[in-house]
C-alpha positions as CSV (number, residue, x, y, z in Angstrom):
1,X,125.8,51.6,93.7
2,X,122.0,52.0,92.6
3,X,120.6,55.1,95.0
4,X,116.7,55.7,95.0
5,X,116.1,60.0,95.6
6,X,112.5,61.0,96.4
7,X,111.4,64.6,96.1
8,X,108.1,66.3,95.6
9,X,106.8,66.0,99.5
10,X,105.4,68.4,101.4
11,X,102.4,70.2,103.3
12,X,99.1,70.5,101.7
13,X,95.5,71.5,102.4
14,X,92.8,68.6,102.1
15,X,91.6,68.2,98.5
16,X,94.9,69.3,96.8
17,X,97.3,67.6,94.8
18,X,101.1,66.7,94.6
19,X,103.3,65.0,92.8
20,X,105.8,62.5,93.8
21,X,109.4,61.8,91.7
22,X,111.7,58.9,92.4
23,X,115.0,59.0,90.3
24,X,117.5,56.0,90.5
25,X,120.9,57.2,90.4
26,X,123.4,54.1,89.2
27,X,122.9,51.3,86.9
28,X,120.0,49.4,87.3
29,X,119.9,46.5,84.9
30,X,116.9,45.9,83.0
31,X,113.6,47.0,83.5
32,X,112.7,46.8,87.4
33,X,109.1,47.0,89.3
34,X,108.5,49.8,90.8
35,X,106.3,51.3,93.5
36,X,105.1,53.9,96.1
37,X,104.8,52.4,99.7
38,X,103.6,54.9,102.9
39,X,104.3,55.0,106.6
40,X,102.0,56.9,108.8
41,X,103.3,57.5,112.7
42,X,102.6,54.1,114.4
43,X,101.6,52.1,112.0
44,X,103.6,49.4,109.4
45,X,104.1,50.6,105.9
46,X,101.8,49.5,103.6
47,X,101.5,49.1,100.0
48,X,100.3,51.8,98.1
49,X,100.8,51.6,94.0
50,X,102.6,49.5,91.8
51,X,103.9,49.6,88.4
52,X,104.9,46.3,86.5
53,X,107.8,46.4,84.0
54,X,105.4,45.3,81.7
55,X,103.5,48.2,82.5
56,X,100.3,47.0,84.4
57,X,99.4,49.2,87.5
58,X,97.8,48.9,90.7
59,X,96.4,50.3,93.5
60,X,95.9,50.1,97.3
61,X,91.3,50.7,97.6
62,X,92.4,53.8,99.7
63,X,94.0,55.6,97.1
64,X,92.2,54.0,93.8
65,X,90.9,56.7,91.7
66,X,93.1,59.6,93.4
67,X,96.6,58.8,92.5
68,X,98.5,58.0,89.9
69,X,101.8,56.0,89.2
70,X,103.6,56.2,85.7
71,X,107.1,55.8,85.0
72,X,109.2,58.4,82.9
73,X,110.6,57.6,79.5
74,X,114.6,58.3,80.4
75,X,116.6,57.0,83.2
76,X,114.5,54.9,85.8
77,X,112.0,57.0,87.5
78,X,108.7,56.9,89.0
79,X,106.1,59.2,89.9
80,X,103.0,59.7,92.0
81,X,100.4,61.8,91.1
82,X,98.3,62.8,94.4
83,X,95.0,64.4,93.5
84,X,92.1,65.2,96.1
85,X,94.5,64.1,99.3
86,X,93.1,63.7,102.6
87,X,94.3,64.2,105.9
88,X,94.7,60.2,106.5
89,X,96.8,60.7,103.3
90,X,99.5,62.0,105.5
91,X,102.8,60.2,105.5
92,X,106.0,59.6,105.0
93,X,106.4,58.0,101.2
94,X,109.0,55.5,100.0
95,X,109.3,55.0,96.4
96,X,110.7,51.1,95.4
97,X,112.4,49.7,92.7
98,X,112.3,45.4,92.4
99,X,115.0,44.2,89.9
100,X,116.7,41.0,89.5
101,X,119.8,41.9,91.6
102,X,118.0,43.3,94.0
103,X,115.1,45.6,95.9
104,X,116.1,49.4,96.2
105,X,114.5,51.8,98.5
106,X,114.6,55.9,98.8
107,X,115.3,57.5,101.7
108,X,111.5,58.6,102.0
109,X,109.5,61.9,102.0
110,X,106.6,63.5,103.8
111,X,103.5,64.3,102.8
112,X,101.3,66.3,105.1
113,X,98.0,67.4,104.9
114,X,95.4,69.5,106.4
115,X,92.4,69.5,107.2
């Protein structure tokens, strides 16, 4: 059973950075999609980078130019480079993995920041 575990969340003053990690724990056949989605309170999640298996990348226009997704070179895993995060940054972060068999969420982490 493929598992999806997020870590890297947490509280942060307004123009810092952090850096999200999504590792897949399980057998995940072939190379899958992956990407970073976000929940703020009341709202519906929304998209906010992607990563191809053929390595294209994109990005939602509120976060273009600030974060980062690349994939590491070992088992499946995905990261999120937050730079210069602002307070409507603040959410709780899913990381998603698309293969053939199947779409694989993580259990979700929070980013909070300050103003």
């Amino acid at each position: 059973q493929v598992q999806l575990v997020e870590s890297g969340g947490g509280l942060v003053r307004a123009g810092g950075s952090l850096r999200l990690s999504c590792a897949a724990s399980g057998s995940i056949f072939g190379i899958p999609a992956m990407g970073w989605y976000r929940q703020a309170p009341g709202k519906p999640r929304e998209l906010v980078a992607t990563s191809t298996s053929g390595g294209s990348t994109t990005y939602s226009d509120s976060v273009k130019g600030r974060f980062t997704i690349s994939r590491g070179n070992a088992k499946p895993t995905v990261y999120l480079q937050m730079n210069s995060l602002k307070p409507e940054d603040t959410a709780v972060y899913f990381c998603h993995f698309a293969t053939g068999l199947g779409d694989y969420w993580g259990q979700g982490t929070q980013v909070t920041v300050s103003s």
